[in-house]
C-alpha positions as CSV (number, residue, x, y, z in Angstrom):
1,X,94.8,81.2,111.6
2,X,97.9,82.1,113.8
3,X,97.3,78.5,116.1
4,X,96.3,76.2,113.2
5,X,100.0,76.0,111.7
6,X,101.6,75.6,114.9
7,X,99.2,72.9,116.1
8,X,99.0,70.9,113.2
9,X,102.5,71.4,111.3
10,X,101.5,71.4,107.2
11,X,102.0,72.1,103.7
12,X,98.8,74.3,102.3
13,X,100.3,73.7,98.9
14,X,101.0,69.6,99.4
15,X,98.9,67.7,97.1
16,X,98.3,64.0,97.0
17,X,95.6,62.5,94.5
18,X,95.2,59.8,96.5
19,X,93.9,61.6,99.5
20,X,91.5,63.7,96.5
21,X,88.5,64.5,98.6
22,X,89.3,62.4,101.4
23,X,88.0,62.8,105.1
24,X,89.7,64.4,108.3
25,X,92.7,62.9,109.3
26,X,94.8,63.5,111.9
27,X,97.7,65.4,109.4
28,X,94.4,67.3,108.3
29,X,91.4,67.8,110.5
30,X,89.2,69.2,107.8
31,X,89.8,66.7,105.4
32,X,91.2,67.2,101.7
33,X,90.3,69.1,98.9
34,X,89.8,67.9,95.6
35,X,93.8,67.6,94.3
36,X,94.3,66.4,98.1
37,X,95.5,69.4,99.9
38,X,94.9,69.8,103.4
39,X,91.7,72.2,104.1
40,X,93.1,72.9,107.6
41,X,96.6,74.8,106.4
42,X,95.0,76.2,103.5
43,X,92.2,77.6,105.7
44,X,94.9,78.7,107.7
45,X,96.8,80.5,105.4
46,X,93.5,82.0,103.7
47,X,92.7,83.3,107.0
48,X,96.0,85.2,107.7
49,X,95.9,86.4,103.7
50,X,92.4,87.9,103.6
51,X,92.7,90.2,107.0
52,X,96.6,91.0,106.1
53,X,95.2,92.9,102.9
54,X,92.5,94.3,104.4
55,X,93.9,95.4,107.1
56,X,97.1,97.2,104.8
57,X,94.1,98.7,102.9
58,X,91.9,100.3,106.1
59,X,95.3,101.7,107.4
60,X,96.1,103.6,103.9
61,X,92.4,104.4,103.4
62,X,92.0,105.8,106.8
63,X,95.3,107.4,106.7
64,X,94.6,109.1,103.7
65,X,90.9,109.7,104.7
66,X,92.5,111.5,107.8
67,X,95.0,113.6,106.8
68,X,92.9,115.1,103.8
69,X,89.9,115.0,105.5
70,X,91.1,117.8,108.3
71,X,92.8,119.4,105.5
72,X,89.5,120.1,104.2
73,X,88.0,120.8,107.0
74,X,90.5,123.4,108.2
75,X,91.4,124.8,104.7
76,X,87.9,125.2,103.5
77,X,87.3,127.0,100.4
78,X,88.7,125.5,97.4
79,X,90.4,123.2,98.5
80,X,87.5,121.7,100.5
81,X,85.7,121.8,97.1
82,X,88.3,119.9,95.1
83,X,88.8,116.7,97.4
84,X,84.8,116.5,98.2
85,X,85.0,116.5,94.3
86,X,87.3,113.9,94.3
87,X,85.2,111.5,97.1
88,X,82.0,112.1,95.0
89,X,84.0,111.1,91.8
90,X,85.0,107.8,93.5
91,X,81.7,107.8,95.6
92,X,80.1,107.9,92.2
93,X,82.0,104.4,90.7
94,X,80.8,101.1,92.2
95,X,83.5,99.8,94.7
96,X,83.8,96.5,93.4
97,X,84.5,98.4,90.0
98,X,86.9,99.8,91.2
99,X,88.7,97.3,92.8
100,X,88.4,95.0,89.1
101,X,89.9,97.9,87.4
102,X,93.1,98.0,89.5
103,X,93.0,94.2,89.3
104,X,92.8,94.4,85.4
105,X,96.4,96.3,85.7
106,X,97.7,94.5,88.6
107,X,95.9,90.8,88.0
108,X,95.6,88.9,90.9
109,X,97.9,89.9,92.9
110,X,98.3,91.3,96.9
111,X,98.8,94.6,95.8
112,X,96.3,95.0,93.1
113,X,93.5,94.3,95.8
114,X,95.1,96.9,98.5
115,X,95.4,99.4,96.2
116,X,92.0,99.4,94.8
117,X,90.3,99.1,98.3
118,X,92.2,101.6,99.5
119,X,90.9,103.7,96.4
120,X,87.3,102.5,97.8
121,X,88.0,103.2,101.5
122,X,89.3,106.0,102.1
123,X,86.4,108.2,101.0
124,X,84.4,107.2,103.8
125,X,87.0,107.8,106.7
126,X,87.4,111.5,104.3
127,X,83.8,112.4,104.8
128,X,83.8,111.1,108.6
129,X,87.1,113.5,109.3
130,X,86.0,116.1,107.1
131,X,82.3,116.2,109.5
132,X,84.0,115.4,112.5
133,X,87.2,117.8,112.2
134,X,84.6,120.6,111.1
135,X,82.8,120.6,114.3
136,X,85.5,120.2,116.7
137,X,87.7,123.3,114.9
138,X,84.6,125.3,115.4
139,X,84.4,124.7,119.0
140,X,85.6,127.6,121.6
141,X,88.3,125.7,123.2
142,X,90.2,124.9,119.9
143,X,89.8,128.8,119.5
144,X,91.5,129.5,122.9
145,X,94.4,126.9,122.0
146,X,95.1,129.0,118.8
147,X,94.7,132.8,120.4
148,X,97.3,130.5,123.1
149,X,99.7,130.0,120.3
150,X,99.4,126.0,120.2
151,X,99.9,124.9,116.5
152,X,98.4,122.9,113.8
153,X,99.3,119.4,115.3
154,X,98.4,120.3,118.7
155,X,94.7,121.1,118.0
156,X,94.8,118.1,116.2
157,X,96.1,115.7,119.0
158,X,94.5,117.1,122.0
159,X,90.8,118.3,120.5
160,X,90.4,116.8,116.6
161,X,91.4,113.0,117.5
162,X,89.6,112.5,120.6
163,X,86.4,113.4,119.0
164,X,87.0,111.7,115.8
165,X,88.8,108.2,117.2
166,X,85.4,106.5,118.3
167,X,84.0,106.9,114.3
168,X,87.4,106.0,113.0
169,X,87.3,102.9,115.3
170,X,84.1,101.9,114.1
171,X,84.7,102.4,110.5
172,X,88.1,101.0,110.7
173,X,86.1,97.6,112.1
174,X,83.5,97.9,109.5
175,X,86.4,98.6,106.5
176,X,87.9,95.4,107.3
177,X,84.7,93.4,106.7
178,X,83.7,95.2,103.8
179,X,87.3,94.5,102.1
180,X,87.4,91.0,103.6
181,X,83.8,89.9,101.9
182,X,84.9,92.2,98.5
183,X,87.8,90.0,98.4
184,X,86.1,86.7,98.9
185,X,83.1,88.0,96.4
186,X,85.8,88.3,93.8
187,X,87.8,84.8,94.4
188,X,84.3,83.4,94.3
189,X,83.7,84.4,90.7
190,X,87.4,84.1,89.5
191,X,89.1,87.1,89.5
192,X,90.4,87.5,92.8
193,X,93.7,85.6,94.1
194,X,95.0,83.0,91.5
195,X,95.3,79.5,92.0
196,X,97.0,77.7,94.3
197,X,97.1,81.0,96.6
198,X,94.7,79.4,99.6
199,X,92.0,82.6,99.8
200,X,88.1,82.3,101.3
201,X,86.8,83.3,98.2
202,X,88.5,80.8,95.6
203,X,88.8,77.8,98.1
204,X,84.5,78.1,97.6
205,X,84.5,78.1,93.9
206,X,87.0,75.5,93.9
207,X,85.0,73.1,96.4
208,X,81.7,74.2,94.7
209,X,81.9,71.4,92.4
210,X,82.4,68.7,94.9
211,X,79.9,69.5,97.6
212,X,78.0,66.5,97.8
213,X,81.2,64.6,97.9
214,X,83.0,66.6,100.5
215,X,80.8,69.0,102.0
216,X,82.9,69.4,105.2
217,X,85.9,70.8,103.3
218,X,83.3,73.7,101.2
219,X,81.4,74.3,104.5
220,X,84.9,75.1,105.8
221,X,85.6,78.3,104.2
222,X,82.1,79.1,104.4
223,X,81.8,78.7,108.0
224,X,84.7,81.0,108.6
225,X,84.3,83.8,106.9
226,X,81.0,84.0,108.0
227,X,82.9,84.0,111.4
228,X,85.2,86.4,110.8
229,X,83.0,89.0,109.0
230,X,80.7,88.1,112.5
231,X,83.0,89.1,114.7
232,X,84.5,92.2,113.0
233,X,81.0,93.4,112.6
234,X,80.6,92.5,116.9
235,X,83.6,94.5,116.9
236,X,82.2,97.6,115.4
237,X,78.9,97.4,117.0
238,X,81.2,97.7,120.5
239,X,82.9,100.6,119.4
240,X,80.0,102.4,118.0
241,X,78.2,101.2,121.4
């Protein structure tokens, strides 16, 4: 993804009819698709599209997740009550749901798909900080810092974070891959990123057809998101580890 352009100079958007379906070549490695754009630069651009909105969407969601997470853990009381409320709510309303019904107001765009996973997200990183933050405010040495006069955002940086960073980090990891394979699932059945955008999901559904003709340039997609949700998920596993 950041090589791939650099290497091999293209146009993921070029087409030639002649080329339609045609094999790797040295201006395109993986060979053409079937209106004769490259599958190298659009797999290249796909694969700095997908993580870019996934990655947008795990920062929001665990920011939000954060922030109102230790506010319910320190407030408590009603306030604890209404957002734990609010994530069951959410909790309650399948994520890819959600995500279609931000799509059906903002249709295929960038910004429909980061704000409905961040409206799927960030009740997970909630209920992590909420747990997490609960114990560690509890704990004798964050009452010491407090009879010490240390404020609100001290006990948070120096006893809340370290605690909570290693499950953040994990399901920051895992986030990614989750909104990564949601967005694929939904340019594989049409309603995700519209055509020409180069995405994982829709370069599938538009090789689908022409697999026994070009099954390099289907497998191509196939092969790396299947990498890419592998090594995010290797990437979690070391942080839980």
């Amino acid at each position: 993804a950041l090589l791939g352009p650099v290497l091999v100079p293209g146009d993921p958007f070029a087409q030639s009819l002649s080329q339609a379906l045609g094999g790797p070549e040295a201006g395109a490695p993986l060979g053409h698709d079937h209106l004769g754009r490259s599958v190298f630069h659009r797999l290249a651009h796909a694969l700095r599209l997908s993580p870019l909105i996934a990655l947008a969407a795990v920062v929001t969601a665990g920011t939000a997740g954060l922030v109102l997470g230790t506010l319910a853990a320190a407030r408590g009381g009603w306030t604890e009550r209404l957002l734990v409320t609010l994530a069951d709510a959410l909790l309650a309303l399948p994520g890819l749901l959600l995500v279609l019904l931000v799509l059906a107001m903002v249709p295929g765009t960038a910004s429909g798909f980061w704000i409905g996973l961040s409206l799927v997200l960030w009740v997970e990183f909630f209920r992590l900080t909420r747990a997490g933050a609960r114990e560690s405010l509890a704990s004798p040495a964050v009452q010491a810092s407090r009879l010490l006069g240390f404020g609100a955002p001290y006990v948070f940086r120096v006893h809340v974070w370290p605690e909570i960073r290693p499950m953040m980090l994990t399901a920051a990891a895992f986030g990614t891959a989750t909104a990564i394979m949601a967005i694929a699932a939904l340019g594989f059945v049409n309603v995700g990123m519209r055509a020409p955008t180069p995405e994982l999901g829709l370069m599938m559904v538009e090789l689908l057809p022409y697999w026994r003709e070009a099954p390099l340039a289907l497998l191509s997609p196939v092969v790396a998101t299947f990498a890419l949700l592998l090594g995010l998920t290797l990437l979690a596993g070391s942080r839980a580890a």
